[in-house]
KOLBAZA-96732 format. One record per residue: x negated, y, z negated of N, C-alpha, C in turn; residue number from 1. Coordinates in nm, 2 decimals. Each point is the difference from the previous one (the first is absolute). Example, Ala and Ser with C-alpha at 12.3 -4.5 7.8 and 13.67 -1.06 7.14 Angstrom:
2
      nu      nv      nw     cau     cav     caw      cu      cv      cw  tormar
   -1.32   -0.57   -0.78    0.09    0.12    0.00   -0.09    0.12    0.00       1
    0.04    0.11    0.07   -0.09    0.11    0.00    0.08    0.11   -0.08       2
***
This chain:
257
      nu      nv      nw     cau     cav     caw      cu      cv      cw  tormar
   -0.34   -3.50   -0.91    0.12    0.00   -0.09    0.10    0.10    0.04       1
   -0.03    0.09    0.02    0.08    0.13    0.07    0.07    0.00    0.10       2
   -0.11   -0.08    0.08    0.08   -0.01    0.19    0.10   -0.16   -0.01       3
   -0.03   -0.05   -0.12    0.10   -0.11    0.01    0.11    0.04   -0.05       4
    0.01    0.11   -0.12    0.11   -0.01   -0.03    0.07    0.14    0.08       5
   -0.05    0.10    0.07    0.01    0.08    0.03    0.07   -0.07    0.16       6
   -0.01   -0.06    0.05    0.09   -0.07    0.11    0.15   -0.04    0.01       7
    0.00   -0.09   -0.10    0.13   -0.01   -0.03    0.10    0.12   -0.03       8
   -0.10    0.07   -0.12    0.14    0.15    0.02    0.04    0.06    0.10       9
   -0.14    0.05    0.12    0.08    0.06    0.09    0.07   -0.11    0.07      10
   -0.06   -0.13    0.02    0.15   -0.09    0.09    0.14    0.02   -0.06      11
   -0.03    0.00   -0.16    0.16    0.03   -0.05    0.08    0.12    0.05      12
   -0.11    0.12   -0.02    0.05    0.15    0.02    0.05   -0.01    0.17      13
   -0.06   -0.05    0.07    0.02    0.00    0.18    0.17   -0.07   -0.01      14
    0.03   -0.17   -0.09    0.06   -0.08    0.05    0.12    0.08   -0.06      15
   -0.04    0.08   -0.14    0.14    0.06   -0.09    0.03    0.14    0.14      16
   -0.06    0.06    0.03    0.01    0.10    0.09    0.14   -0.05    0.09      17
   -0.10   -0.11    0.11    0.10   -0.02    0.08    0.11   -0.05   -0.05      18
    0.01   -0.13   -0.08    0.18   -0.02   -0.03    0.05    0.08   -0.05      19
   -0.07    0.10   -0.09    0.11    0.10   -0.02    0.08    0.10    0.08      20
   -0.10    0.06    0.08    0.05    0.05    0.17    0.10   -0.09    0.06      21
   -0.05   -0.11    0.00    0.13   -0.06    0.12    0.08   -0.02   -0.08      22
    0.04   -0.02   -0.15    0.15   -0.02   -0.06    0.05    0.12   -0.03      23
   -0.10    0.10    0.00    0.05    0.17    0.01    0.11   -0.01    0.16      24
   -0.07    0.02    0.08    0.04   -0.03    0.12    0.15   -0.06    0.04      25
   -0.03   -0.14   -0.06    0.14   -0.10   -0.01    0.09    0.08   -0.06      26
   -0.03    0.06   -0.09    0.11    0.02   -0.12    0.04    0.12    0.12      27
   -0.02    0.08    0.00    0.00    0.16    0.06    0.11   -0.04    0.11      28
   -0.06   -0.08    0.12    0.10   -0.03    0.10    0.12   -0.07   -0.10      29
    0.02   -0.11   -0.06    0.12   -0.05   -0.05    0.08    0.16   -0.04      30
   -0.09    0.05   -0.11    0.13    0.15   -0.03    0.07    0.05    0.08      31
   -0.08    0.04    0.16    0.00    0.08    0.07    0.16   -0.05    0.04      32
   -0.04   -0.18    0.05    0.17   -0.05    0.04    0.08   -0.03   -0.05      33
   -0.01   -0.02   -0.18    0.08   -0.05   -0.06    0.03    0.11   -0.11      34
    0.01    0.11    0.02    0.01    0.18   -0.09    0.16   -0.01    0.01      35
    0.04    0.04    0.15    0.15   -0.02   -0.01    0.10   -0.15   -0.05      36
   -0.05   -0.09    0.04    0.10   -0.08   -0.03   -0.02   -0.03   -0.17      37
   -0.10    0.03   -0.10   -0.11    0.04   -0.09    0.10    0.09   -0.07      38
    0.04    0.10    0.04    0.04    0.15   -0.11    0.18   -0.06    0.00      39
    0.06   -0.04    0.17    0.16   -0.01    0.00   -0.03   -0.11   -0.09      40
   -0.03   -0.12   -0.03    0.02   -0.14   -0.10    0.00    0.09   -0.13      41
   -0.13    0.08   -0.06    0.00    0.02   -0.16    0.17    0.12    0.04      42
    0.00    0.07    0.07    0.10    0.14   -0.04    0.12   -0.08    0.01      43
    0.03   -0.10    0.10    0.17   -0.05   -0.02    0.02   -0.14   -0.12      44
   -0.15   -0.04   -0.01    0.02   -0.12   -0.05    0.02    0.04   -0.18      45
   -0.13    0.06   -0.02    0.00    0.05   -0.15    0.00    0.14   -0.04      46
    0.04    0.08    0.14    0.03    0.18   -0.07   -0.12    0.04   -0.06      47
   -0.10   -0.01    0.05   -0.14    0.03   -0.05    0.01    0.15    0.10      48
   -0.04    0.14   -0.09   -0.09    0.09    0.05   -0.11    0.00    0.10      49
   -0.03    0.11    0.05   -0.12    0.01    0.03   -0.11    0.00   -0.12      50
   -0.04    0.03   -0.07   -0.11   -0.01   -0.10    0.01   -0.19   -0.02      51
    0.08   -0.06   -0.05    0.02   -0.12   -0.03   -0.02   -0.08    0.09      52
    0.02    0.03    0.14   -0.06   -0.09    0.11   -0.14    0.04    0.03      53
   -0.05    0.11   -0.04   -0.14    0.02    0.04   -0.10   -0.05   -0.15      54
    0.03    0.01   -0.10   -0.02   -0.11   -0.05   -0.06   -0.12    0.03      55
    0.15   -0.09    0.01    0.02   -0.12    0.04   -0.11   -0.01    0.09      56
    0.00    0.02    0.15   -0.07    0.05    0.08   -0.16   -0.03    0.00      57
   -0.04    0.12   -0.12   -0.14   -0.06   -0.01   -0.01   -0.12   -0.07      58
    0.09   -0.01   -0.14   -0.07   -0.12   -0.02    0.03   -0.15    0.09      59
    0.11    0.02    0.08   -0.02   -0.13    0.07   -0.12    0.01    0.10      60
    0.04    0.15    0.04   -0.22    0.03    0.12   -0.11   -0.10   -0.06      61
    0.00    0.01   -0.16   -0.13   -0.01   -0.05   -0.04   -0.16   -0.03      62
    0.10   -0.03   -0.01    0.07   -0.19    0.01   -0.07   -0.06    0.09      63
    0.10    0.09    0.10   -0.01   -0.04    0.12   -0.16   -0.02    0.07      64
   -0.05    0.10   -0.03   -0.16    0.00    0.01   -0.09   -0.11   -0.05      65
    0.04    0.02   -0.14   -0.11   -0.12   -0.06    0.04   -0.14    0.09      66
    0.14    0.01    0.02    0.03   -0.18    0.02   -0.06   -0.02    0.16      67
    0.02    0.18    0.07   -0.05   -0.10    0.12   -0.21    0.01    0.05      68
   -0.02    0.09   -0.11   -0.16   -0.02   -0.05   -0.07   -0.17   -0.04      69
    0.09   -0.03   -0.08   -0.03   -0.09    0.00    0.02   -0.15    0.10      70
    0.11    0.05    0.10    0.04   -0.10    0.06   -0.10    0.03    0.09      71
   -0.03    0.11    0.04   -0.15    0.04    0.14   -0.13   -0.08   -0.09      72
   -0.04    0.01   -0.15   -0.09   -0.06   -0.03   -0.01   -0.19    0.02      73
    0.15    0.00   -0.02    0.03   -0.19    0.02   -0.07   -0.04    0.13      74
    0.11    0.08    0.10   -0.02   -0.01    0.17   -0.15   -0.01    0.04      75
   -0.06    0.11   -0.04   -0.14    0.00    0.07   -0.10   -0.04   -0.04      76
    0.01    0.00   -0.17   -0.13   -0.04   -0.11    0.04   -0.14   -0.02      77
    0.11   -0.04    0.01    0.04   -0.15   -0.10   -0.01   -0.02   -0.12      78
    0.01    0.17   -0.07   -0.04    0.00   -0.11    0.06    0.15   -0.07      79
    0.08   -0.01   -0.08    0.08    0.08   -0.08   -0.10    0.14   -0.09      80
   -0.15   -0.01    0.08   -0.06    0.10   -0.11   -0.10    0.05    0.13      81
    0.04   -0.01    0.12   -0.05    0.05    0.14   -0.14   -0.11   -0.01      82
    0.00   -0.10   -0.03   -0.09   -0.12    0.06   -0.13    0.04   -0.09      83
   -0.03    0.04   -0.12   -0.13    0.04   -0.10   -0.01   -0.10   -0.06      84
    0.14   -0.15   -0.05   -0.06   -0.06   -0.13   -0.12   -0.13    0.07      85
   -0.04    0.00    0.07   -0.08   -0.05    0.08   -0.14    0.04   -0.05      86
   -0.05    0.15    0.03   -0.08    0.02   -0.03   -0.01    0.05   -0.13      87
    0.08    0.00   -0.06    0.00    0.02   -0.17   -0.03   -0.12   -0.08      88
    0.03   -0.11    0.04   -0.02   -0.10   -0.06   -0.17   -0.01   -0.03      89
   -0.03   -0.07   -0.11   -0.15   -0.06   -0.03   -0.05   -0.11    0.04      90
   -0.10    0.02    0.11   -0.02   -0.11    0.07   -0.15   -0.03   -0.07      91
   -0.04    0.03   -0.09   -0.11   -0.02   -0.06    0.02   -0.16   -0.06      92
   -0.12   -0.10   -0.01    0.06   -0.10   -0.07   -0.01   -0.01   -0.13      93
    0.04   -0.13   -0.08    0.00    0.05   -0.14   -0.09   -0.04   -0.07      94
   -0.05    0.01   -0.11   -0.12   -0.09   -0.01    0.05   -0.10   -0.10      95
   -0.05   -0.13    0.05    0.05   -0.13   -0.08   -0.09    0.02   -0.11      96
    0.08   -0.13   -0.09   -0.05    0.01   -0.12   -0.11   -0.11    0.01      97
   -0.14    0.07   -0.13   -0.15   -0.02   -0.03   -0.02    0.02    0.16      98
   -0.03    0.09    0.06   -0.05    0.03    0.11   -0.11    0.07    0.00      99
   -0.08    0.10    0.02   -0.14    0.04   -0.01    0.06    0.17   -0.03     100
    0.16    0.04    0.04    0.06    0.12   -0.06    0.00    0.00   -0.09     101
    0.04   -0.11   -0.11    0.02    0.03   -0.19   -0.15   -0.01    0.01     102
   -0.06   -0.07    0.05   -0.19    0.02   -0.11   -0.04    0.12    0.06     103
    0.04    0.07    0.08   -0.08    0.13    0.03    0.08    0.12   -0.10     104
    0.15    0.00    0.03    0.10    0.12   -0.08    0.05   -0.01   -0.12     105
   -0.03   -0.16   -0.03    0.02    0.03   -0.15   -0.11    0.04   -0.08     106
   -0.16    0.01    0.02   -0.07    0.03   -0.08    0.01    0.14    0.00     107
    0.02    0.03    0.09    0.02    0.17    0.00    0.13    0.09   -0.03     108
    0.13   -0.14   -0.04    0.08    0.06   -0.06    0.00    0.02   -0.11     109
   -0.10   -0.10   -0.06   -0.03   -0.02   -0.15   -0.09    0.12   -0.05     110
   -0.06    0.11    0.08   -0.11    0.13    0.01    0.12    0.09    0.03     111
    0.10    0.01   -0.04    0.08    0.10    0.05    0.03    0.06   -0.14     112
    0.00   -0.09   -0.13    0.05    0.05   -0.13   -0.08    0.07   -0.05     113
   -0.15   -0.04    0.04   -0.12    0.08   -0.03   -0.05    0.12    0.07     114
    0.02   -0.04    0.13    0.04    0.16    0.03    0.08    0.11    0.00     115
    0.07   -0.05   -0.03    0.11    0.07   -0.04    0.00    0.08   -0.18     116
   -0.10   -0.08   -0.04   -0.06    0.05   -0.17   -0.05    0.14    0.04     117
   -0.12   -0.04    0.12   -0.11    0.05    0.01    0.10    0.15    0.05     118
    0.03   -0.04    0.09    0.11    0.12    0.09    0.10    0.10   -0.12     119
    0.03   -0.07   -0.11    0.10    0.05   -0.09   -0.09    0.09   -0.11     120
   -0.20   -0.05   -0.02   -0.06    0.08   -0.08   -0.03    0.09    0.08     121
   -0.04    0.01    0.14   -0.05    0.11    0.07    0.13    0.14    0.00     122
    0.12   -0.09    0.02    0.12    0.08   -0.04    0.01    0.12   -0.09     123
   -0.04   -0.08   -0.09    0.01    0.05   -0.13   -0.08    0.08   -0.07     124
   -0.16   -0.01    0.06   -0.07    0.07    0.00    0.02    0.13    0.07     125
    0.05   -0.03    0.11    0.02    0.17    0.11    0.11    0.03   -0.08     126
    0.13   -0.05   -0.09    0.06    0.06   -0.02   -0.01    0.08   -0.13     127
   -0.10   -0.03   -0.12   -0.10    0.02   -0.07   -0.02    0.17    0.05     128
   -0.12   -0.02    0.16   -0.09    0.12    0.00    0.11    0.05    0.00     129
    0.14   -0.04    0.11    0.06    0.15    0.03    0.09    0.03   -0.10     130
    0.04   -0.06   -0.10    0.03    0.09   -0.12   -0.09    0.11   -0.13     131
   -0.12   -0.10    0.04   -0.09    0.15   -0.06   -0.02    0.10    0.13     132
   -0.01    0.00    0.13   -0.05    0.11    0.05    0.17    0.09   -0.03     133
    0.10   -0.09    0.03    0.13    0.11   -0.05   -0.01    0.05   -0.09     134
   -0.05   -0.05   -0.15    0.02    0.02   -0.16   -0.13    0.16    0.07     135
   -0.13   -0.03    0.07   -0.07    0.12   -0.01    0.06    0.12    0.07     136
    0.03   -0.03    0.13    0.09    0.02    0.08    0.13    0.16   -0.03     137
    0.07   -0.07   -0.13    0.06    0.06   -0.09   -0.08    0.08   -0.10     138
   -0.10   -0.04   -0.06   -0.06    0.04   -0.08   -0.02    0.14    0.08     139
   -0.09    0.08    0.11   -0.06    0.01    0.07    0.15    0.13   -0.01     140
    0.09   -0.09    0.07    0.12    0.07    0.06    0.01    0.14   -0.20     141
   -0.01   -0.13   -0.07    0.10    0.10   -0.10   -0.15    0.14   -0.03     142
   -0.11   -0.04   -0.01   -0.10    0.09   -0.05    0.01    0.15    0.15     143
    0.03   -0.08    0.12    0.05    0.10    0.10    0.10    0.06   -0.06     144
    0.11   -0.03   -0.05    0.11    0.05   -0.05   -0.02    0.09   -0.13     145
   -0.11   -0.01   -0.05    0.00    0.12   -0.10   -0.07    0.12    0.01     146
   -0.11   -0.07    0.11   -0.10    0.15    0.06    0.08    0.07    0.08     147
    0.13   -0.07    0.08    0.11    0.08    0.02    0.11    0.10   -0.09     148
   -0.01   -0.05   -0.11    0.07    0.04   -0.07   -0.08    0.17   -0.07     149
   -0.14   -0.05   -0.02   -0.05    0.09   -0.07   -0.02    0.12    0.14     150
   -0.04   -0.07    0.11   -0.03    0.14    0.13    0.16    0.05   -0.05     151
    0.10   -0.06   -0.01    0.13    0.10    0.02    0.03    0.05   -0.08     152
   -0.05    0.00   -0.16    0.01    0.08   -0.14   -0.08    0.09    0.06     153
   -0.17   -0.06    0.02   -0.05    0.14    0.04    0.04    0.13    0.13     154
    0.08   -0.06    0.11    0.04    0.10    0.08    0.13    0.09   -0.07     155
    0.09   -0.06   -0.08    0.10    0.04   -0.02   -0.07    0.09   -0.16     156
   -0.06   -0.01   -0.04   -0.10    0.13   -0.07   -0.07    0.08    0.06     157
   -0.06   -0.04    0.10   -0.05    0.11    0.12    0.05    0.04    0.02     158
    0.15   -0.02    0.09    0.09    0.06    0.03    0.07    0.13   -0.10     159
    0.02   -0.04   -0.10    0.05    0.08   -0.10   -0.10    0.10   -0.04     160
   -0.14    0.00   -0.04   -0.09    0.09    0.01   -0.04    0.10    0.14     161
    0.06   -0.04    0.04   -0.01    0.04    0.21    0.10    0.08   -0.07     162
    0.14   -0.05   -0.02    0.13    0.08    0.01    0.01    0.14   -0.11     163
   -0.10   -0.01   -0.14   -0.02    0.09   -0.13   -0.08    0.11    0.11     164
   -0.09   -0.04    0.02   -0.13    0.05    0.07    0.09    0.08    0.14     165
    0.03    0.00    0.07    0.09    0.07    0.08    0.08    0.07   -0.05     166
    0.14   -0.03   -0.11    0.04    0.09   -0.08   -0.08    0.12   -0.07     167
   -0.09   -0.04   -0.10   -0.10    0.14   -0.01   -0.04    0.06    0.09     168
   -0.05   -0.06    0.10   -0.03    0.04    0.10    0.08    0.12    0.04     169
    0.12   -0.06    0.04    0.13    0.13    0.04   -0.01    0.09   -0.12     170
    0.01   -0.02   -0.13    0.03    0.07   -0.11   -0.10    0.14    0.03     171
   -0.16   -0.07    0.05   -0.09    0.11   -0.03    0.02    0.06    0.12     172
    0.02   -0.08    0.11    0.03    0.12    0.15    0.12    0.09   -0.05     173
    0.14   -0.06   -0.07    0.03    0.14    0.00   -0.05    0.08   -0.12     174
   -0.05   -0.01   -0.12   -0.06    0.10   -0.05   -0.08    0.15    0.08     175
   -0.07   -0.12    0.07   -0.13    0.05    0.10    0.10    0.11    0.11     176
    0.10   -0.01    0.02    0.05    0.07    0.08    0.09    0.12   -0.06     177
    0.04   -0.01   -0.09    0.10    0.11   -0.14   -0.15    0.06    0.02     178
   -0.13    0.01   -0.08   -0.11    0.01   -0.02   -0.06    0.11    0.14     179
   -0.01   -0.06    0.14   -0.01    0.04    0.12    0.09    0.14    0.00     180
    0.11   -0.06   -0.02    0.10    0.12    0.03   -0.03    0.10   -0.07     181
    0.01   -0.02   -0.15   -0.05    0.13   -0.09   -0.11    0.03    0.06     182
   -0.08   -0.07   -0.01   -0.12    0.07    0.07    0.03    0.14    0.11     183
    0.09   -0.06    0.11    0.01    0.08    0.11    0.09    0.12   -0.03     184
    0.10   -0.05   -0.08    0.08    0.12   -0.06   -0.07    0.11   -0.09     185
   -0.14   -0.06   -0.05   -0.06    0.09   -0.07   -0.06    0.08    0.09     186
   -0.10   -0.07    0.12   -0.07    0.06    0.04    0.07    0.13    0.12     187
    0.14   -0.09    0.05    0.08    0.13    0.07    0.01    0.12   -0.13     188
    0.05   -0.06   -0.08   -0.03    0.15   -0.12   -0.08    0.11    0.00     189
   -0.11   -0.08   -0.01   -0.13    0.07    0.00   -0.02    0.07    0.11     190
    0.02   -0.04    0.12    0.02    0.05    0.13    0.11    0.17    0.01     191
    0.10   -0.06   -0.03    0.10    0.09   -0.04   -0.10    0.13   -0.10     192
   -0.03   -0.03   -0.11   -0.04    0.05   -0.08   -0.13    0.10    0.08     193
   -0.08   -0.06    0.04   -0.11    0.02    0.05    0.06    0.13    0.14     194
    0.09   -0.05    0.09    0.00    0.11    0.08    0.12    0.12   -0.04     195
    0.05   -0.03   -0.12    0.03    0.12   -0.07   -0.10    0.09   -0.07     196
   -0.07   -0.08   -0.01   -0.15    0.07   -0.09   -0.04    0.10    0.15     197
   -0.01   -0.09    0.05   -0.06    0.05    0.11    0.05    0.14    0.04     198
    0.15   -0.01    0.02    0.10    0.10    0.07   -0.02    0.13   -0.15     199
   -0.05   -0.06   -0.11    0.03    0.10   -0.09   -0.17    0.06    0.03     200
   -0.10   -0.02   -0.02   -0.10    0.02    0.07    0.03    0.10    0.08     201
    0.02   -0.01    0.12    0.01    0.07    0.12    0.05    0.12   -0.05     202
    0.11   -0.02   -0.05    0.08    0.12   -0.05   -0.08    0.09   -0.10     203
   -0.11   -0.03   -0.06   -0.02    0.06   -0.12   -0.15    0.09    0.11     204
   -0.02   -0.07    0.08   -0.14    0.02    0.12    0.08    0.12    0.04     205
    0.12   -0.04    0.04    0.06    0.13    0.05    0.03    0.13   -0.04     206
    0.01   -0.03   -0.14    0.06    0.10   -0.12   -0.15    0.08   -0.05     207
   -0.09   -0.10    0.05   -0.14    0.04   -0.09   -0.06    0.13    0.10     208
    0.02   -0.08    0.19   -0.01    0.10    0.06    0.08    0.14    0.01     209
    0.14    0.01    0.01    0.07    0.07   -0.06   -0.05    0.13   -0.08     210
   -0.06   -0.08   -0.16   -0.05    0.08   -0.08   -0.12    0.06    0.06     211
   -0.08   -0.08    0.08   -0.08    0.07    0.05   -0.01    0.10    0.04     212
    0.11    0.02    0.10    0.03    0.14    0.12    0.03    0.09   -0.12     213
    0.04   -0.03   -0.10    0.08    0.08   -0.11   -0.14    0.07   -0.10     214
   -0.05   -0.09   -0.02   -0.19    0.07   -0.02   -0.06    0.06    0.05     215
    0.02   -0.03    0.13   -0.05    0.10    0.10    0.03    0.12    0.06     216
    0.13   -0.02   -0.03    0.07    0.11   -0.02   -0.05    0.08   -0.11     217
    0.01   -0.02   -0.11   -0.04    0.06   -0.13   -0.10    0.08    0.01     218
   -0.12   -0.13    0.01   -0.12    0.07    0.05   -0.03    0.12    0.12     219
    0.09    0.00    0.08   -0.01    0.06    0.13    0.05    0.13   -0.09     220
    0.09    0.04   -0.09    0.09    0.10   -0.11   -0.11    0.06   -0.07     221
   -0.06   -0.12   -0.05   -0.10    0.07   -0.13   -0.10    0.02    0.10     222
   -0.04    0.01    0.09   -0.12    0.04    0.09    0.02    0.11    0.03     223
    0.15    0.03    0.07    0.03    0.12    0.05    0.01    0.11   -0.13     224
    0.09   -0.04   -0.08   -0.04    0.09   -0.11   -0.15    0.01   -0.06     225
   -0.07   -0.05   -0.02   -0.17    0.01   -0.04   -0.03    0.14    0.10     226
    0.04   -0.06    0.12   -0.08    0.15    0.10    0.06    0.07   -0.02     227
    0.16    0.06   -0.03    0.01    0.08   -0.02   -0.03    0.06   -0.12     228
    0.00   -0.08   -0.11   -0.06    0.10   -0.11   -0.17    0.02    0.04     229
   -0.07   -0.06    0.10   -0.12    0.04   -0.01    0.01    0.13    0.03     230
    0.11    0.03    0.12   -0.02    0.12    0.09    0.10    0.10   -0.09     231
    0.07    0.00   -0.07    0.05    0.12   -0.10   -0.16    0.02   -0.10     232
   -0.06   -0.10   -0.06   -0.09    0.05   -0.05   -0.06    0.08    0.05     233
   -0.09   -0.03    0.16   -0.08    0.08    0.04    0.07    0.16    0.02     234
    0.14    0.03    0.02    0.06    0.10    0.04   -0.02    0.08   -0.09     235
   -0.01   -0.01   -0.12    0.03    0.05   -0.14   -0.14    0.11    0.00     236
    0.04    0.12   -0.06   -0.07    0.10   -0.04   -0.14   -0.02   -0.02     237
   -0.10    0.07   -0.02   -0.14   -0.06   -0.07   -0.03    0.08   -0.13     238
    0.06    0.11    0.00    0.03    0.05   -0.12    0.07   -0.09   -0.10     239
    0.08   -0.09    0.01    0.08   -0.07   -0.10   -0.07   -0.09   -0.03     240
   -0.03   -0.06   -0.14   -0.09   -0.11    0.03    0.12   -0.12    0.00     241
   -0.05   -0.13    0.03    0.05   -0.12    0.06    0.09   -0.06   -0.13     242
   -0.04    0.07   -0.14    0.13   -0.09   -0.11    0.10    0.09    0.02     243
   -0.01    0.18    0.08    0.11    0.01   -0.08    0.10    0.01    0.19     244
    0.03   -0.11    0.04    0.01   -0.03    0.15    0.20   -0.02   -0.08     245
    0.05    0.00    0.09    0.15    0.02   -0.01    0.02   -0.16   -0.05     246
    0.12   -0.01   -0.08    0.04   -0.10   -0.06    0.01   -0.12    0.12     247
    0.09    0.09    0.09    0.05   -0.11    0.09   -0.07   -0.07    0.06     248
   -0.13    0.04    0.06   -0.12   -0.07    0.08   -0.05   -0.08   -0.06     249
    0.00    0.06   -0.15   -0.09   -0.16   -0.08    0.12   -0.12   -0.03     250
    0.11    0.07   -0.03    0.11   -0.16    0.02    0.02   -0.05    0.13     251
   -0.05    0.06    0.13    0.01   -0.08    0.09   -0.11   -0.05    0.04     252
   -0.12    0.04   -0.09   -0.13   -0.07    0.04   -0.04   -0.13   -0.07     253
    0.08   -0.04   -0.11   -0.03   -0.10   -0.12    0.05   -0.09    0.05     254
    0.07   -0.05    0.04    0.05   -0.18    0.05   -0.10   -0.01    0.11     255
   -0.10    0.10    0.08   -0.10   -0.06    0.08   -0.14   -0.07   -0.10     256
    0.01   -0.01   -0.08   -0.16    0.01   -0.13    0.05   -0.19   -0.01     257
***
């Protein structure tokens, strides 16, 4: 069925090819010699422009074409449609009437209404399922569309609990940091405080030794004085007894007791 009818087009496509080439051709040479005597006829005759002769021009080209297209299909095909209605025609015969064609295709044209029932329930059936599988389909779609809806209530509350929760968050880091700072301002204080203590310390270590040398000194006074009143006592008479010893020895003997 294919290669029969697949034949004739390309003979058409081959036969349309060439006459169109050779009246391409024809036409082309006629322009080529008849351009000038062609432009002086339209410019002296009817004062036509150049745009208005090129115009003119093609469409008489295009005229000119078909008529001599078709005069190459006359010439060589004998036939005004490049020589196809030959094999276009139906050479099939016909079938007479009561011939053994109506008793075979009419019974079976008479099974066309019935299948065609049969063909119109099966129809109707598939178009049945596929309105429930759409009707589920959608169903399906809209219950998707709310577990969507609820994920996005619940992110957009997460989110907002994310966003409180970060805010505190900041609120307590900077507390935590006023808090840090005092801290450190306290503890530089203390520091401060502490090596003033310290420096006061030192000073008093200093002052204490200080006093020291200053006791020892003292003591080194009251020592030296003790000996000497020992050795005025011993000097003293033995006739005299020891109360009735000069005023002065016993006032310089009393801050040694």
């Amino acid at each position: 069925m294919t290669s029969s009818l697949g034949n004739p087009q390309d003979q058409y496509r081959r036969r349309s090819l060439l006459t169109g080439l050779a009246a391409a051709v024809v036409l082309l040479i006629a322009i080529l010699l008849l351009h000038g005597w062609y432009v002086d006829f339209l410019s002296q005759t009817f004062g036509l422009g150049d745009r208005s002769r090129d115009i003119l021009m093609i469409l008489l080209g295009l005229l000119l074409f078909l008529g001599l297209r078709q005069a190459l299909s006359q010439f060589l095909y004998h036939d005004a449609h490049l020589g196809i209605n030959e094999s276009l025609r139906d050479e099939r015969a016909r079938c007479p009437a009561q011939q053994v064609c109506q008793r075979v295709a009419l019974p079976e044209l008479r099974e066309i209404p019935r299948f065609n029932r049969v063909l119109v329930g099966q129809l109707q059936s598939v178009v049945e399922q596929t309105e429930q599988a759409a009707y589920d389909v959608t169903s399906r779609l809209q219950t998707i569309d709310e577990v969507v809806t609820d994920l996005n209530r619940f992110v957009a509350s997460a989110a907002a609990e994310s966003q409180a929760m970060a805010h505190e968050s900041e609120e307590r880091i900077a507390g935590n940091r006023q808090l840090i700072g005092k801290l450190e301002a306290f503890i530089a204080q203390r520091v401060d405080e502490t090596t003033a203590d310290e420096k006061h310390g030192a000073e008093a270590i200093q002052e204490a030794r200080s006093l020291q040398t200053l006791v020892d000194l003292i003591r080194h006074i009251a020592g030296q004085t003790n000996l000497l009143a020992l050795t005025c006592s011993r000097s003293t008479p033995p006739s005299r007894p020891p109360a009735l010893a000069r005023p002065d020895a016993v006032s310089r003997s009393s801050p040694t007791r």
